[in-house]
C-alpha positions as CSV (number, residue, x, y, z in Angstrom):
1,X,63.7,49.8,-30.3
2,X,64.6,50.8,-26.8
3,X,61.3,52.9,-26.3
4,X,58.9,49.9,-27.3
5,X,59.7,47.7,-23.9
6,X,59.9,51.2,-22.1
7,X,56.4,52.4,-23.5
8,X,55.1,48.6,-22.4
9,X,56.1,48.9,-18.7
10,X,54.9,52.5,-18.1
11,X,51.5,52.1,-19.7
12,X,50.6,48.6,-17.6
13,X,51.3,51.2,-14.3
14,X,50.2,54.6,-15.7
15,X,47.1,55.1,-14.4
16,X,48.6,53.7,-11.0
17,X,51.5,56.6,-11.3
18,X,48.6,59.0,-12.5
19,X,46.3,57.7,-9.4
20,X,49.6,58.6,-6.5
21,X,50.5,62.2,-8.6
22,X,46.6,63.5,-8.3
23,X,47.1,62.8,-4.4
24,X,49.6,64.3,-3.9
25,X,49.0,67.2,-6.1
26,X,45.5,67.0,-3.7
27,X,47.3,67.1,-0.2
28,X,50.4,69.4,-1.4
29,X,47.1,72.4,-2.3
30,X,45.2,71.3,1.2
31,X,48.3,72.3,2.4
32,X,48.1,75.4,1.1
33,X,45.1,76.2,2.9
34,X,45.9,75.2,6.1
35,X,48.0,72.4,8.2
36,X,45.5,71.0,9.6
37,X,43.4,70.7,6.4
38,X,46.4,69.1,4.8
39,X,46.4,66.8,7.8
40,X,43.4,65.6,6.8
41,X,43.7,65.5,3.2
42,X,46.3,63.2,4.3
43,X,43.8,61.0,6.5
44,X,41.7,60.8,3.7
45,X,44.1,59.6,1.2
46,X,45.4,57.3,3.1
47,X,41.6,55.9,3.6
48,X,40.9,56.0,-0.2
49,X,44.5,54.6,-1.2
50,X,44.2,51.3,1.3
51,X,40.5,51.1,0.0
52,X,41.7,50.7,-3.3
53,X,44.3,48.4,-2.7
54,X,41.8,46.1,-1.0
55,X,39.8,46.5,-4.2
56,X,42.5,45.7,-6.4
57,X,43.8,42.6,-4.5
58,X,40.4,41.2,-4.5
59,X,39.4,40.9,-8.2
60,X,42.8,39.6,-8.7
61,X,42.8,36.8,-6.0
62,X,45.2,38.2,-3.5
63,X,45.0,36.7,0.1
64,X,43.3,33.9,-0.2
């Protein structure tokens, strides 16, 4: 009975948890490359990560 409420709460953020681990999984191999490609892997998620946000606030009726 303890996993039921746990299973609950991880799959209402699991694509959110999923969504954070693929960028940084993304910026920790531009890294790899180079610093300064990692730089702007960072930029970019950044970019794509507020973009979302804004996306995400919207549908639900965030600042009104």
């Amino acid at each position: 009975m303890l996993f039921k409420p746990l299973l609950k709460l991880i799959s209402i953020y699991f694509d959110v948890i999923c969504f954070v681990l693929a960028l940084g999984f993304g910026i920790f191999g531009a890294f790899l490359f180079s610093v300064k490609i990692g730089i702007i892997a960072i930029a970019i998620s950044l970019l794509i990560l507020g973009f979302v946000s804004e996306l995400v606030s919207s549908t639900k009726g965030g600042d009104n």
